[in-house]
C-alpha positions, 0 to 999 in steps of 0.5 A, spaced: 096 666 433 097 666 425 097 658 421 104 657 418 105 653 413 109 649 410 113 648 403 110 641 401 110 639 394 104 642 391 108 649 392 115 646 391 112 644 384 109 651 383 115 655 385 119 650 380 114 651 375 114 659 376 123 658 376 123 655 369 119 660 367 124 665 369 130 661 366 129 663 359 135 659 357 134 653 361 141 652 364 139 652 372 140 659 374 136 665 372 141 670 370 140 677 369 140 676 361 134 671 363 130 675 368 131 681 362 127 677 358 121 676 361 122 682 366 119 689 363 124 694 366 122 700 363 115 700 367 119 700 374 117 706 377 125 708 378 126 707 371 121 712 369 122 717 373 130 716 370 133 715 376 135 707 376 137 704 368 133 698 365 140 694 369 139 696 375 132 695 375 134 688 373 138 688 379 133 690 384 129 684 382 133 679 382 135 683 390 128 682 392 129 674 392 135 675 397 132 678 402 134 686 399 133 690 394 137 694 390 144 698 392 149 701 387 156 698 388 154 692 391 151 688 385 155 681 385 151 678 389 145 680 385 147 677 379 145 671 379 139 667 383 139 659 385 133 656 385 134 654 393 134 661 393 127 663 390 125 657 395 128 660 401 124 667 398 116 663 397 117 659 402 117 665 407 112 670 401 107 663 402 108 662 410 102 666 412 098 664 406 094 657 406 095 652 400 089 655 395 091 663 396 098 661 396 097 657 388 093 664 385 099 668 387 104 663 384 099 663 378 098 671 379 106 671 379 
């Protein structure tokens, strides 16, 4: 059986930290403007191969916070991702991870 662990402070600190980052325009919700800021879509496999354009390359990014990925039509719920939302995400991404492991990936990130 695997150790769980938990969310606590220094991580919810490091999740902020990689949030604000992500929130280019400081306004407390990363959008897809914000994301296209920091985020290359034209190195994403799809949009190489032509397949996805660069916005919905940034959908699917944003997709993968909530849980999903990316599905052409269904995009609203994607549009915008709250920090209780990216909590939710690394809280179960870290879950497995012990304290030292789960601080080099959000440094990594």
């Amino acid at each position: 059986m695997r150790a769980k662990y938990e969310l606590n402070e220094d991580r919810r600190s490091l999740i902020r930290e990689a949030y604000a980052k992500l929130d280019s325009d400081g306004d407390g919700i990363v959008t897809l403007a914000d994301v296209s800021r920091v985020y290359n879509a034209s190195a994403h496999p799809m949009v190489k191969a032509k397949q996805w354009s660069e916005e919905q390359a940034f959908l699917d990014f944003m997709a993968r916070f909530k849980g999903g990925s990316y599905e052409p039509g269904r995009t609203q719920a994607c549009l915008s991702l709250r920090l209780d939302e990216f909590e939710t995400y690394y809280e179960g991404v870290g879950a497995d991870l012990d304290d030292e492991y789960f601080e080099a990936m959000m440094i990594q990130v």
